[in-house]
GUMIPA-821551 format. One line per field, with one value per residue (C-alpha): residue in one letter; x, y, z. Coordinates in Angstrom, 1 decimal. Layout:
<romars>
res a, ...
xx X, ...
yy Y, ...
zz Z, ...
</romars>
This chain:
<romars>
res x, x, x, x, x, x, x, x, x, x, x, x, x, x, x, x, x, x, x, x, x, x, x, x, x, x, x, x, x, x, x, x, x, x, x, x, x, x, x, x, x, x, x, x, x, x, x, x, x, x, x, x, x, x, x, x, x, x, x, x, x, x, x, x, x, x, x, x, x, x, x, x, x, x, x, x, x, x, x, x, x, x, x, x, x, x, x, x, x, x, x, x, x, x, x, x, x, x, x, x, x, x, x, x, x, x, x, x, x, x, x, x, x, x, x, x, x, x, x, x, x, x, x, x, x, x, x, x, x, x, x, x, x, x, x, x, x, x, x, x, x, x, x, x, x, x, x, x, x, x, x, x, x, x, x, x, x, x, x, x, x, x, x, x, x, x, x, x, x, x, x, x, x, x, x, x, x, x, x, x, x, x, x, x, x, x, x, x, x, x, x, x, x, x, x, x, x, x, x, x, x, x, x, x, x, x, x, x, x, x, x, x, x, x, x, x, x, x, x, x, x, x, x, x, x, x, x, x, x, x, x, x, x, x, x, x, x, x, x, x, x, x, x, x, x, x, x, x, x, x, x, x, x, x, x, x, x, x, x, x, x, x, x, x, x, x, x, x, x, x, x, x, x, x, x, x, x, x, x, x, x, x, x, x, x, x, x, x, x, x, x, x, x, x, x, x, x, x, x, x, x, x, x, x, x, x, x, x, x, x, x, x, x, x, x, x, x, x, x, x, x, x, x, x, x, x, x, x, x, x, x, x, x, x, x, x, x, x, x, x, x, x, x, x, x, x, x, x, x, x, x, x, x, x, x, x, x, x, x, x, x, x, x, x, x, x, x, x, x, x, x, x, x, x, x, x, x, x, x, x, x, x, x, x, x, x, x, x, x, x, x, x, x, x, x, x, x, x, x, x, x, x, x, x, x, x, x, x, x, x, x, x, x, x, x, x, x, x, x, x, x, x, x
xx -28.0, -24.5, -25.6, -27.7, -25.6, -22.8, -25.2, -26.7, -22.8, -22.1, -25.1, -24.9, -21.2, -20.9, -23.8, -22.6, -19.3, -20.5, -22.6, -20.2, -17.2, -20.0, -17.9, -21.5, -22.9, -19.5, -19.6, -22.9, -22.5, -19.7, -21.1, -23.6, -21.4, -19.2, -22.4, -23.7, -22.0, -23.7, -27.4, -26.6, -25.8, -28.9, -31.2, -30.2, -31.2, -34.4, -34.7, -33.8, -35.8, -38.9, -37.8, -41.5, -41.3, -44.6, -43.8, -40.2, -41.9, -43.1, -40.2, -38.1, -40.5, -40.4, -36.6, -34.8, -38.6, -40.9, -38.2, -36.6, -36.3, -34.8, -31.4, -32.1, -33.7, -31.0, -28.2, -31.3, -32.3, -28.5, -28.2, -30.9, -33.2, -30.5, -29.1, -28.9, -26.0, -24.2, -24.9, -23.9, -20.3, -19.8, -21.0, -18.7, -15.7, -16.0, -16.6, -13.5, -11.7, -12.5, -11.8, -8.1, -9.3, -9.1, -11.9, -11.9, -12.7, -16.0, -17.2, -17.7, -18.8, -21.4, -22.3, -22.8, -24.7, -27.5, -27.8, -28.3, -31.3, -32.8, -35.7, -35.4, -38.3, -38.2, -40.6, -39.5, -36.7, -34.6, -34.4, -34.5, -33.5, -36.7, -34.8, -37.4, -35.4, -31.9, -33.9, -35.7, -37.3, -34.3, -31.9, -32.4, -31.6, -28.4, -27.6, -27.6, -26.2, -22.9, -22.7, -23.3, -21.3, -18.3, -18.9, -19.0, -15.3, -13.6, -14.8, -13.2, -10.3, -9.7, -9.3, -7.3, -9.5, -7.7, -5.7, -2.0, -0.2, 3.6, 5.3, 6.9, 3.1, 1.9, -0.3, -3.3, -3.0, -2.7, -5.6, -7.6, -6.9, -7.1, -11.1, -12.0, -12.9, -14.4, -16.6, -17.7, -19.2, -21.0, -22.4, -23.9, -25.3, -27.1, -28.1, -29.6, -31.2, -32.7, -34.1, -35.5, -37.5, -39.0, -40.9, -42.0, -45.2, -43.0, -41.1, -38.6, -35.9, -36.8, -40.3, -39.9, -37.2, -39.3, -42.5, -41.2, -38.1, -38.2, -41.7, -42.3, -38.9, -40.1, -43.2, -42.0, -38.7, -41.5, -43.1, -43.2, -42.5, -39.8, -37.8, -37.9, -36.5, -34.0, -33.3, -33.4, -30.8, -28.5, -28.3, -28.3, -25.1, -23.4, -24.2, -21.8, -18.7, -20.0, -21.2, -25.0, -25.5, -23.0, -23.8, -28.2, -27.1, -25.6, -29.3, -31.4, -29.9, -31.0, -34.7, -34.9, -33.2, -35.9, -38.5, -36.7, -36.5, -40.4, -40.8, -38.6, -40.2, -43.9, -42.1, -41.1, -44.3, -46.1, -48.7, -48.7, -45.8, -46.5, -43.7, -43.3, -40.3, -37.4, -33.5, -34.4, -37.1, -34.3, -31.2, -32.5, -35.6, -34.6, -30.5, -30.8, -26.3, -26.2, -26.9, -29.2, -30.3, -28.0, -28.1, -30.3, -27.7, -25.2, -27.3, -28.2, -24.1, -23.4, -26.3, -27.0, -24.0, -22.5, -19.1, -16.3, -15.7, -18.9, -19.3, -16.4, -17.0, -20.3, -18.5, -15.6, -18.8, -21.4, -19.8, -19.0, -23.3, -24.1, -23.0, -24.4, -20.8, -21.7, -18.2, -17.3, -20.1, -20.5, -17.4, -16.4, -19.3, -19.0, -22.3, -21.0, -21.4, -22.9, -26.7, -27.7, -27.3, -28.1, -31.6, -32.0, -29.8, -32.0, -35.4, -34.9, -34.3, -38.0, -39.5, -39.0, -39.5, -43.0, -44.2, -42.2, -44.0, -48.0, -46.9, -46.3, -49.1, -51.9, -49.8, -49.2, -45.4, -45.0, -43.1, -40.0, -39.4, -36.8, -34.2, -31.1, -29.1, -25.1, -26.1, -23.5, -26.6, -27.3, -30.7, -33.1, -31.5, -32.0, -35.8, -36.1, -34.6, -36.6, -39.7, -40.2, -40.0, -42.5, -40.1, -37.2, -40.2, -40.7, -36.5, -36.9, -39.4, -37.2, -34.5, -36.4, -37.8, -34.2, -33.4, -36.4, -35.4, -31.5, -32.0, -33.1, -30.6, -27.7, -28.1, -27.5, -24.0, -23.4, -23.8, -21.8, -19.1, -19.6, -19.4, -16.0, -14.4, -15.0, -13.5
yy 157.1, 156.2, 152.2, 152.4, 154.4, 151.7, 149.0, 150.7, 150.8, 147.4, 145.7, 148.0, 148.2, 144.5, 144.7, 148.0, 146.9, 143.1, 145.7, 148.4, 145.1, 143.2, 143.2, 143.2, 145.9, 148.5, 147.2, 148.7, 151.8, 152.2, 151.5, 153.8, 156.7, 156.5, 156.8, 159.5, 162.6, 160.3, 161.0, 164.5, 165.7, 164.4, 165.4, 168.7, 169.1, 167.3, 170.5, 172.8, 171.2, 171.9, 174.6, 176.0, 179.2, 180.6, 181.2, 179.0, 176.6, 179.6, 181.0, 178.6, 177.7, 180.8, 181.2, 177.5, 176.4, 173.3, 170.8, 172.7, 170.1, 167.2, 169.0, 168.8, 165.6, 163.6, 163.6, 162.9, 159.9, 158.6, 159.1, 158.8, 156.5, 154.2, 154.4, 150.6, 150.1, 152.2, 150.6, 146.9, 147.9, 150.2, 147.0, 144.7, 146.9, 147.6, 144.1, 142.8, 145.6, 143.6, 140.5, 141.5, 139.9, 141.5, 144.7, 145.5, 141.3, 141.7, 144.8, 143.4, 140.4, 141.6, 143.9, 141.1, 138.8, 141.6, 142.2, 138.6, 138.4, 141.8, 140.6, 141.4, 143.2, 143.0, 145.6, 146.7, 146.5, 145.5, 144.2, 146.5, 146.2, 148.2, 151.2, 150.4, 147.7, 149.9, 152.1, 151.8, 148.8, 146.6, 148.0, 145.3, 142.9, 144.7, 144.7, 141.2, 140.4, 142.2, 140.0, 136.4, 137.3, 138.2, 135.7, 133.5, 134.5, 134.2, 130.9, 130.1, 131.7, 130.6, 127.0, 127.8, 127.0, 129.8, 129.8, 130.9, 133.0, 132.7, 135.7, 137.3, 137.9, 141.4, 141.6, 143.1, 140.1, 137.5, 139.4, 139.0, 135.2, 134.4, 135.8, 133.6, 129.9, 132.3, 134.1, 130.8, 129.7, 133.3, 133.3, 129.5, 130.2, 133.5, 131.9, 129.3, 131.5, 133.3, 130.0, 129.0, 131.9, 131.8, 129.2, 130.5, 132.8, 135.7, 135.4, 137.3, 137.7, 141.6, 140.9, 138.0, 140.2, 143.4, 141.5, 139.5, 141.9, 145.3, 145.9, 144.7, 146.7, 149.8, 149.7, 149.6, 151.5, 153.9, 154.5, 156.5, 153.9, 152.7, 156.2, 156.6, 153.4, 154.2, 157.2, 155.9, 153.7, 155.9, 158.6, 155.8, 154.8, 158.0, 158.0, 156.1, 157.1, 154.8, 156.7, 155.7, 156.8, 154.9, 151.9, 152.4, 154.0, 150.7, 149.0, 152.2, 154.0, 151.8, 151.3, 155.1, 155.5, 153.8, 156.0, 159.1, 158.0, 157.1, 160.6, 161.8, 160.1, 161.3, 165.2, 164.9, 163.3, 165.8, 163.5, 162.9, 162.3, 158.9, 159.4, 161.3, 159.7, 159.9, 160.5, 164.2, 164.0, 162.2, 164.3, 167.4, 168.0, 165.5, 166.0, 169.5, 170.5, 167.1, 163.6, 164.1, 167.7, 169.6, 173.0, 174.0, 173.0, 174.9, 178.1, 177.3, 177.5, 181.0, 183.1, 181.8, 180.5, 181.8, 180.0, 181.3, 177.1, 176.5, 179.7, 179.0, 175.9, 176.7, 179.6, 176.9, 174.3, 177.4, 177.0, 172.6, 173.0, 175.7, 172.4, 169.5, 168.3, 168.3, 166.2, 169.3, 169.2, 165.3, 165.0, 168.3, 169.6, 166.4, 164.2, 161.1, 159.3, 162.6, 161.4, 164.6, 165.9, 162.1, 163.2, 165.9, 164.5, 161.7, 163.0, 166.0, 164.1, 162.0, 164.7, 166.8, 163.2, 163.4, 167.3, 167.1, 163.7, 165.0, 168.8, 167.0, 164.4, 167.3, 169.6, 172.2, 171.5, 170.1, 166.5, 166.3, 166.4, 163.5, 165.8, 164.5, 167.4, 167.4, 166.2, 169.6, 171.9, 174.3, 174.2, 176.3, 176.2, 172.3, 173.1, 175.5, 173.3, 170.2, 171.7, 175.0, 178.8, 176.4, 174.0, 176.7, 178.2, 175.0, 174.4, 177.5, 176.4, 173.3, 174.9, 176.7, 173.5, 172.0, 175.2, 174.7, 171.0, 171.5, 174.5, 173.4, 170.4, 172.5, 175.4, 172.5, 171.6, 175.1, 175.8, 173.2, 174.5, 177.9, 177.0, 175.3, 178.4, 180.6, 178.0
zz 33.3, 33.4, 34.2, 30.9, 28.8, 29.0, 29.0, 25.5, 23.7, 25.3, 23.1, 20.4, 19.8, 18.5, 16.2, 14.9, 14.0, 12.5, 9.9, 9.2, 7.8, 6.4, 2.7, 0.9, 2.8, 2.4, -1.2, -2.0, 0.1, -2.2, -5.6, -4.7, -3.2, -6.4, -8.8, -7.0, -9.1, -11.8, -10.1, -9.0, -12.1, -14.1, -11.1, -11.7, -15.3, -14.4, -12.4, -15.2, -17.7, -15.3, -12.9, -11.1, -11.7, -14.2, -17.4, -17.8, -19.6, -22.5, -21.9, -23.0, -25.9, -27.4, -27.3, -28.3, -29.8, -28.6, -27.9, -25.9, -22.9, -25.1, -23.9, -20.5, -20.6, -22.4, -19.5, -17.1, -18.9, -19.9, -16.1, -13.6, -15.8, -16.1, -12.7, -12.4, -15.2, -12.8, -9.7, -11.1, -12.2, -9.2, -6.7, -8.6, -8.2, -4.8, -3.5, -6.1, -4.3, -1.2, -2.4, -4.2, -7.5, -11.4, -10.4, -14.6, -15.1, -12.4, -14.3, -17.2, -16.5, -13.9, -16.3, -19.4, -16.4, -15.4, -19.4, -19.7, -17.3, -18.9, -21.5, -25.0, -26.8, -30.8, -32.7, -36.5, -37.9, -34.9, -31.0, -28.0, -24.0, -22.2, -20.4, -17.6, -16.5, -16.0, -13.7, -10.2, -10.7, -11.9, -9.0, -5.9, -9.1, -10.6, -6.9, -6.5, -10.0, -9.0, -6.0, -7.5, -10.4, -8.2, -5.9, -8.6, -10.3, -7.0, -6.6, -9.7, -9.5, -5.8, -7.1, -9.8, -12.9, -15.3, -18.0, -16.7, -19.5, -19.1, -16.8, -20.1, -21.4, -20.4, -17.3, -19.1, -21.4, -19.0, -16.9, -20.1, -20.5, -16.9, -17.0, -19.7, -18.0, -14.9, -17.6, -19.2, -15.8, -15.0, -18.9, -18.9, -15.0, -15.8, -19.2, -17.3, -14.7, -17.0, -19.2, -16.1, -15.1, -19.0, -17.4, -14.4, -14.2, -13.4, -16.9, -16.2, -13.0, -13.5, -12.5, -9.7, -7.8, -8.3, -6.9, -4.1, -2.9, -3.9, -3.9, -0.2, 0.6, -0.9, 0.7, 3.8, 3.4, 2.5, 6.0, 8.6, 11.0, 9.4, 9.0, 12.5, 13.3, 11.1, 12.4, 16.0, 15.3, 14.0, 16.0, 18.8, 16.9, 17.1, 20.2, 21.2, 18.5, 15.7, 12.2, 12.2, 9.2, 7.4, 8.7, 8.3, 4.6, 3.3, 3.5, 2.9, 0.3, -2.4, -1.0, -0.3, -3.6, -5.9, -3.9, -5.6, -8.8, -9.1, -7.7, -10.4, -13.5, -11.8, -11.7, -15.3, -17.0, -14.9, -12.8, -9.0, -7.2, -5.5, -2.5, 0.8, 1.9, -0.5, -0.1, 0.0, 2.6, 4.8, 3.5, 3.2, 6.0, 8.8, 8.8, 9.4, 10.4, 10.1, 11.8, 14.4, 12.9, 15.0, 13.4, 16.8, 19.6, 17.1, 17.4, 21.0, 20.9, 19.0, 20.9, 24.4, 25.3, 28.5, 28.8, 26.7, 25.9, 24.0, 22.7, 20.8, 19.7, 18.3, 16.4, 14.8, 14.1, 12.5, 9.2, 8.8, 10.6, 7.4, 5.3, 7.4, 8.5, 12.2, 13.6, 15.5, 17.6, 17.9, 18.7, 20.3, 22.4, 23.1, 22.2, 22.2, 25.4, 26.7, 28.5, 28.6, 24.9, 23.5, 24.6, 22.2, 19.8, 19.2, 19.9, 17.2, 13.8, 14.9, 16.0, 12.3, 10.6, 12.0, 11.4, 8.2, 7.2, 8.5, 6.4, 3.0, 3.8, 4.1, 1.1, 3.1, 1.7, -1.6, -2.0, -2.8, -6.4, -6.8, -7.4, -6.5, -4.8, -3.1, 1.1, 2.2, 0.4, 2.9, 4.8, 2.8, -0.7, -0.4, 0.9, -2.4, -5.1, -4.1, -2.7, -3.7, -1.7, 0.6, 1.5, 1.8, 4.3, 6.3, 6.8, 8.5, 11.1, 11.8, 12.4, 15.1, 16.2, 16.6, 18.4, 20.9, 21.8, 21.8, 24.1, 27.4, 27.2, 26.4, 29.1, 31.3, 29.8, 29.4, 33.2, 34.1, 31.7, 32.8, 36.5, 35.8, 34.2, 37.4, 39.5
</romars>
């Protein structure tokens, strides 16, 4: 065991690290982890605007009168709807970050680039941009936009092609100057870009990168097979000291993402939500105490511990576990590089991505509702707000399948522990 754990962090390791300083992966993990207030915060009025409990609706109606919901419905929209404004200008920052070049300067001009390749429709008396565009389906494209556009500016700028203000001209001046012969390349390219595709059978770069990228992606990203790859890479990650799920996040957050928001816009016209896997079936019924749904080996700590070592560990991790921070126990019980609680570690998260994934598939529990809700929600208030009092109820059962799987594994440690203390 000891042979194949080392040979395991030996092959993994290298990978691992190549992904987690790959400057256009971090760059969208962070785009998207600075939008996210952004998407919490209009998830949650989606969920007060259509709360399931019998009679809100009526309720409601009777009180503020028949558009009742336009309140609740304009932060979603200005927010959710259009999460792909967002995700453009957070991309660009981040990766100018990276790059030590004018972060306000790539904004913008990412900004003015993904506007440029975003069709115009005209109807009486004026022009419009279709909000459809600025929300799941444009995102693998506002993605990309960021990058080129950035990519594009520090190209310039790297050879010099700027106009240099003298020193005695303020900086935010200069800065402003300096953009100009950069922003004249990225507006004829995405002008052109854009021309082009007018004369292509997909029209638009909105429809080519949705048919032949994100559509493929999503349906995939949207399988079984593929969560629990996903997941077996991670937790094979932390395994060995590396954060899986920051690393796996960077690719799957948008994908997983774009699944949400279509289960969103289904919740809120009222038809059939189309997705099982979402952010929320992930965050909220897999990552149960955390990465690798620990919350079991936490309890397994508390109540059936019989050395005073672990007993108080899993006392000091009960309230980080009650939030999904699990660190304590990765890092304290210790998991990492531990062959006997890798085991359990990585066979819980597929073993609740499997029952969770067959319950939603034959409605015994709902699917989630697209409600975007914080990742430290405790297990069965998540369960409620994105599923229902059935989902609250099925949280429960997990936790006592994480119980049953950490268990055997940890009376083992816990022996050996034990044994060491009465010596």
């Amino acid at each position: 065991m000891e042979k194949f754990v080392n040979f395991l962090q030996d092959k993994l390791s290298p990978i691992a690290m190549a992904l987690a300083q790959n400057r256009y992966l971090s760059s969208i993990r962070d785009g998207f982890m600075g939008i996210m207030s952004l998407l919490i915060i209009g998830s949650m009025f989606l969920l007060l605007a259509y709360l399931p409990i019998p009679g809100y609706s009526n309720f409601m109606t009777n009180i503020f009168g028949s558009g009742w919901s336009t309140f609740f419905m304009t932060p979603y929209n200005m927010t959710m709807n259009v999460m792909t404004l967002f995700v453009v200008v957070g991309v660009a920052r981040a990766l100018a970050k990276e790059y030590g070049i004018d972060e306000l300067g790539c904004m913008f001009w990412s900004f003015a680039a993904f506007l440029m390749l975003t069709p115009i429709g005209s109807f009486e008396p004026g022009n419009y941009l279709p909000i459809r565009n600025f929300g799941a389906e444009g995102l693998f494209l506002g993605i990309l936009t960021a990058i080129i556009t950035v990519e594009i500016l520090k190209f310039i700028l790297d050879r010099g092609w700027k106009i240099a203000l003298p020193e005695t001209v303020p900086a935010n001046v200069a800065k402003s100057f300096e953009s100009l012969i950069p922003g004249i390349f990225v507006a004829i390219i995405f002008s052109t870009i854009s021309l082009l595709f007018k004369m292509t059978a997909f029209e638009t770069a909105h429809n080519f990168v949705f048919t032949v990228l994100q559509t493929p992606l999503l349906s995939l990203g949207g399988t079984l097979p593929a969560m629990i790859i996903i997941l077996l890479i991670e937790t094979l990650l932390f395994s060995f000291g590396l954060h899986g799920p920051n690393i796996v996040g960077s690719v799957m957050t948008p994908i997983w993402l774009a699944l949400t928001e279509q289960n969103a816009a289904a919740f809120a016209a009222g038809t059939t939500l189309p997705n099982i896997i979402t952010t929320q079936f992930y965050g909220n019924f897999i990552k149960l105490g955390g990465c690798g749904a620990t919350i079991g080996l936490v309890i397994a700590a508390i109540f059936f511990s019989k050395s005073a070592q672990f007993k108080t560990l899993g006392k000091l991790s009960a309230g980080p576990a009650m939030f999904n921070i699990n660190e304590p126990v990765i890092f304290g019980m210790p998991i990492v590089l531990n062959p006997i609680l890798m085991i359990p570690f990585i066979l819980t998260p597929i073993v609740l991505a499997i029952t969770t994934y067959i319950v939603m598939s034959i409605g015994l529990v709902p699917l989630t509702s697209g409600v975007n809700i914080p990742w430290t929600t405790p297990p069965v208030i998540s369960g409620l707000l994105v599923c229902g009092w059935r989902g609250a109820l099925w949280q429960i059962i997990e936790i006592g399948i994480s119980l049953a799987i950490f268990l055997p594994f940890f009376r083992i440690e816990d022996k050996r522990a034990y044994d060491l203390e009465n010596q």
